[in-house]
BAFI-203207 format. One record per residue (C-alpha): residue number from 1; x negated, y, z negated. Coordinates in Angstrom, 3 decimals. Layout:
% residues N
{baro->NUM	east->X	north->Y	up->Z};
...
***
This chain:
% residues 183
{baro->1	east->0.000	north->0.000	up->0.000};
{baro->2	east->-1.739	north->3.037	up->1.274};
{baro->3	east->-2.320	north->5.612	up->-1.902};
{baro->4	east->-1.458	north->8.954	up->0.321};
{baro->5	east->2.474	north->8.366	up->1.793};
{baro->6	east->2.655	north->9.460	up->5.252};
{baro->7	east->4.474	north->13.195	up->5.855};
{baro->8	east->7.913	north->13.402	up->6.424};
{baro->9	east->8.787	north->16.058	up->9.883};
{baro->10	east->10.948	north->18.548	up->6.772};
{baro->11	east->7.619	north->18.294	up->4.946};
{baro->12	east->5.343	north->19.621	up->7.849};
{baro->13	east->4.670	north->23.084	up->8.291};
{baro->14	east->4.389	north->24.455	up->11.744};
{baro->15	east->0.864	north->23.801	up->11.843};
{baro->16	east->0.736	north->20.066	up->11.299};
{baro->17	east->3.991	north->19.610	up->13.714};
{baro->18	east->1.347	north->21.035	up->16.321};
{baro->19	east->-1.205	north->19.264	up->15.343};
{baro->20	east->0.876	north->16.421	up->15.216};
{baro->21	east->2.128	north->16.609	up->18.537};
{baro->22	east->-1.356	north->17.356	up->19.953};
{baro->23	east->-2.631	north->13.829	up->18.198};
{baro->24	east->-0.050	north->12.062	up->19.387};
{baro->25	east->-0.702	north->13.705	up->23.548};
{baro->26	east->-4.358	north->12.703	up->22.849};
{baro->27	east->-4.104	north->9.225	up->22.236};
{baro->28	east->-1.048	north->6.614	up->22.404};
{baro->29	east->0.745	north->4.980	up->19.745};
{baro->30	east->2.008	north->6.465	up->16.346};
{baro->31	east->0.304	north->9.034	up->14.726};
{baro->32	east->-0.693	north->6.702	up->11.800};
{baro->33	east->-3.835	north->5.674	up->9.941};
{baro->34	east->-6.446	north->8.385	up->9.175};
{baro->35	east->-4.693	north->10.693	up->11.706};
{baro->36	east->-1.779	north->10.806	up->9.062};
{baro->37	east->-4.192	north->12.026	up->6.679};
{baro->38	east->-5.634	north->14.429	up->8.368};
{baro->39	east->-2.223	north->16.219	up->9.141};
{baro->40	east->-2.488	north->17.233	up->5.415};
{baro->41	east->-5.380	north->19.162	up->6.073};
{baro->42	east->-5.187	north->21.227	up->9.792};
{baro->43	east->-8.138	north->22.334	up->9.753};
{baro->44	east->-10.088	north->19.294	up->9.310};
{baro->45	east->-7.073	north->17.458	up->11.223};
{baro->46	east->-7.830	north->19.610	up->14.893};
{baro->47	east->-12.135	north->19.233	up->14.515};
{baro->48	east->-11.522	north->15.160	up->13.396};
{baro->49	east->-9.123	north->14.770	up->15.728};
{baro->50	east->-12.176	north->16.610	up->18.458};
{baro->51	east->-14.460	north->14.854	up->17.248};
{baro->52	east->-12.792	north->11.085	up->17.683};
{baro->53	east->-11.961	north->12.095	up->21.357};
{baro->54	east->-15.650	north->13.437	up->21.842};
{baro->55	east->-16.924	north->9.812	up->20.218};
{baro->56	east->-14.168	north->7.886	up->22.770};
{baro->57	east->-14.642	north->9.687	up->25.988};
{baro->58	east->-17.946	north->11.896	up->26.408};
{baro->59	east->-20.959	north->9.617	up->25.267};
{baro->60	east->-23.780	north->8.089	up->27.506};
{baro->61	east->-23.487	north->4.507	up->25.337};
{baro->62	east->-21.267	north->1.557	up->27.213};
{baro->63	east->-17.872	north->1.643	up->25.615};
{baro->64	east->-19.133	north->-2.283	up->24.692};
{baro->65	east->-21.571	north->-0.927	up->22.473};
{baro->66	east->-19.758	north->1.891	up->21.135};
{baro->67	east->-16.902	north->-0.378	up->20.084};
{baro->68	east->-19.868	north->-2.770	up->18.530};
{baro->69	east->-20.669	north->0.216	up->16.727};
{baro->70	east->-17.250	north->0.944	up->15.579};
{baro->71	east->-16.572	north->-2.534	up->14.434};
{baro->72	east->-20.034	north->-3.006	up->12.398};
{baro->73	east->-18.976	north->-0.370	up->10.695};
{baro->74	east->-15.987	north->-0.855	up->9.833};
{baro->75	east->-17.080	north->-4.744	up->8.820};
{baro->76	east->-19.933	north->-3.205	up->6.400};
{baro->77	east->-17.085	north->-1.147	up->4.671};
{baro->78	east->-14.503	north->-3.747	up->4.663};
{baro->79	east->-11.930	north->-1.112	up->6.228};
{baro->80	east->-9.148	north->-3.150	up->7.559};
{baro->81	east->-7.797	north->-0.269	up->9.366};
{baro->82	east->-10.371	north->0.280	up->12.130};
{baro->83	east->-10.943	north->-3.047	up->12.529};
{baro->84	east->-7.531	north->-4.131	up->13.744};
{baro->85	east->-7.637	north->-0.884	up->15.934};
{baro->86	east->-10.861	north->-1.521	up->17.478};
{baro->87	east->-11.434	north->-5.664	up->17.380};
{baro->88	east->-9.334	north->-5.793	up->20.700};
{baro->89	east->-10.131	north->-2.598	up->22.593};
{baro->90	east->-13.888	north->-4.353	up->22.101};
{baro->91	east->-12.522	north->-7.771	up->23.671};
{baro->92	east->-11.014	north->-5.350	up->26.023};
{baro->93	east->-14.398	north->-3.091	up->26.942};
{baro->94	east->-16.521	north->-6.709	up->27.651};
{baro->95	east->-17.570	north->-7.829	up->23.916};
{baro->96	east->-17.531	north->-11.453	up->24.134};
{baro->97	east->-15.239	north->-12.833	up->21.674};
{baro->98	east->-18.628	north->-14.569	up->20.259};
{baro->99	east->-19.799	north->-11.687	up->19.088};
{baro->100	east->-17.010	north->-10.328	up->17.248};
{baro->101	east->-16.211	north->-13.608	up->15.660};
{baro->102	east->-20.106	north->-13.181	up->14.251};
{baro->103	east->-19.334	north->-9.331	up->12.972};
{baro->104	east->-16.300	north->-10.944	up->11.271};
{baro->105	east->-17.569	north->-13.142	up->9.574};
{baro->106	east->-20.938	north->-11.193	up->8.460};
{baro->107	east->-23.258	north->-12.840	up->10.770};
{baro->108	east->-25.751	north->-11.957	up->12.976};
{baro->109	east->-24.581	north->-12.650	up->16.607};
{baro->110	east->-26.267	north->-13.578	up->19.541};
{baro->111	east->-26.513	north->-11.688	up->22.856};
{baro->112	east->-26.752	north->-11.769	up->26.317};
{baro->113	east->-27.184	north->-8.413	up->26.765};
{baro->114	east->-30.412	north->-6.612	up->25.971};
{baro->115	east->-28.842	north->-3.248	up->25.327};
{baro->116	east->-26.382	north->-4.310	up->22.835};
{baro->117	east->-28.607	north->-6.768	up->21.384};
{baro->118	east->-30.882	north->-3.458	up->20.696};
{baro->119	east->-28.030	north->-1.450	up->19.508};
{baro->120	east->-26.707	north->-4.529	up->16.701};
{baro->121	east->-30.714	north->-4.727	up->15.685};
{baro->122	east->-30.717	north->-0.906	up->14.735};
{baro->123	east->-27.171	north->-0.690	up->13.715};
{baro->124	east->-27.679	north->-3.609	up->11.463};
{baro->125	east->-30.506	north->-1.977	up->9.898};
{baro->126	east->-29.262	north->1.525	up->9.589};
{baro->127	east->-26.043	north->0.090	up->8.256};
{baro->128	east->-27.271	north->-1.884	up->5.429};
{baro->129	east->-30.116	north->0.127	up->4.496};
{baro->130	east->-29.688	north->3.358	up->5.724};
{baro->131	east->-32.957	north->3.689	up->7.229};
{baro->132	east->-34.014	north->1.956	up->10.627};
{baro->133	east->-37.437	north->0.343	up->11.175};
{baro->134	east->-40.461	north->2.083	up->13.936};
{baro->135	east->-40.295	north->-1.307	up->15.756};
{baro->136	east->-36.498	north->-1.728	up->15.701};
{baro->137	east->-36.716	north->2.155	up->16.490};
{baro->138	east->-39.056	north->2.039	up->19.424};
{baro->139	east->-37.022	north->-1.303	up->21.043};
{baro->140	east->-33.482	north->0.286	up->20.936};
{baro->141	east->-35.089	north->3.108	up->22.533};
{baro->142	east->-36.910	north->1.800	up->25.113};
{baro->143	east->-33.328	north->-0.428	up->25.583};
{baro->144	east->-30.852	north->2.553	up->25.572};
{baro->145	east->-32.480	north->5.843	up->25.988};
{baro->146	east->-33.054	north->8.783	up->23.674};
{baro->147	east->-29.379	north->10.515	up->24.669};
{baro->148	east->-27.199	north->6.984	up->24.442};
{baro->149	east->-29.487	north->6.472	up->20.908};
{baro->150	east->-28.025	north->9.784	up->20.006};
{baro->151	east->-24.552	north->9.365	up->20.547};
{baro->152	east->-24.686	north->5.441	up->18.834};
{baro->153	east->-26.275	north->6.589	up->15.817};
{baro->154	east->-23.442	north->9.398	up->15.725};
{baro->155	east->-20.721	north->7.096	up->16.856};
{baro->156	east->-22.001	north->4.413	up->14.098};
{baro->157	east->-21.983	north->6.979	up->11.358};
{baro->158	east->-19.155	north->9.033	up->12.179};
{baro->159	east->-17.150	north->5.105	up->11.952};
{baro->160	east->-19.037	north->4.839	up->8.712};
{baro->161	east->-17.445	north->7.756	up->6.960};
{baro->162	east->-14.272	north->7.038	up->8.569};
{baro->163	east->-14.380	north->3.544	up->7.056};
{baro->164	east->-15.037	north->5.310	up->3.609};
{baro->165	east->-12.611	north->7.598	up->4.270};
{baro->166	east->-9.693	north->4.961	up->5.080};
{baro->167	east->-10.983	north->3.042	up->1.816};
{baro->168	east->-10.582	north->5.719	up->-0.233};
{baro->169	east->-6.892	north->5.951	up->0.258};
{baro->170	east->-6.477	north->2.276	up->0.860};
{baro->171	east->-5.027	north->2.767	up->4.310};
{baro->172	east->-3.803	north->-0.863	up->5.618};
{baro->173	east->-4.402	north->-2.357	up->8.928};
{baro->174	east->-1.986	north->-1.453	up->11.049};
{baro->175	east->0.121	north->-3.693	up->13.992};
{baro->176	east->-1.382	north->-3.481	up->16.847};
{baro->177	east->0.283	north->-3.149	up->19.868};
{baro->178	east->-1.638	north->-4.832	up->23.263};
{baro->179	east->-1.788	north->-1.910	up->24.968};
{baro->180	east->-3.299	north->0.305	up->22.147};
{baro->181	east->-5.777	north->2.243	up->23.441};
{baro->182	east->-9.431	north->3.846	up->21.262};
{baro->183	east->-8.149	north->6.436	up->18.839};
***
């Protein structure tokens, strides 16, 4: 049972029926999950709500790798909410089901790709330790680029906090419908 109940339209003030609206013209579905939140807050609502489309649409990593990201995240954090977003918009983007089986269940999976096999190696690092090896470092580099190792690192931390976030007012997982698209 989430902690924070969801607003009711009589309880919204101008502002977060806007912002409301604009959420829910941004990406499909209900206007649920940390989005709900947010609508208590407008001005942190509009810049997260920015900020999630920036992460979704306008990064140089593979939407594969971003939704590995997402989805090591939210497995460190134990947030059920992201996961059952983002678990099939990964199957979706080209994750094999392998891998996010392994993620699940907290282990380390294997990889066919070099790239994402580079991006779990410093995610997994980062992720449990908060720091990230010169080795591990230097390989995801060499693998992805300086600008994609940019944008994981942000999409990985950004899904971190988010994670936290959710946690902190014990936001379920949601349904998911099969046509749900990257919020």
């Amino acid at each position: 049972m989430p902690r924070m109940p969801e607003l009711k339209p009589d309880e919204m003030s101008e502002r977060q029926k806007a912002l409301k609206a604009k959420m829910a013209a941004t990406f499909t579905g209900p206007v649920q999950g940390p989005f709900s939140l947010w609508l208590r807050n407008p001005d942190v609502g509009a810049h997260a709500t920015e900020l999630v489309k920036l992460l979704r649409d306008n990064t140089s990593v593979s939407r594969p790798i971003r939704e590995l990201a997402i989805l090591m995240a939210a497995r460190h954090h134990g947030a059920p909410y992201p996961w059952a977003i983002h678990a099939p918009l990964a199957r979706r983007a080209g994750l094999p089901d392998e891998v996010i089986a392994a993620i699940e269940a907290g282990r380390r999976p294997s990889f066919a790709a070099p790239d994402q096999a580079a991006a779990h190696a410093l995610l997994a690092e980062l992720i449990e330790t908060g720091r990230i090896k010169d080795a591990t470092y230097a390989a995801a580099e060499a693998a992805l680029g300086r600008e994609a190792l940019i944008d994981l690192v942000s999409v990985a931390t950004f899904y971190c906090g988010l994670a936290l976030f959710l946690n902190a007012f014990e936001v379920p997982a949601p349904e998911v419908s099969p046509t749900a698209t990257a919020r």
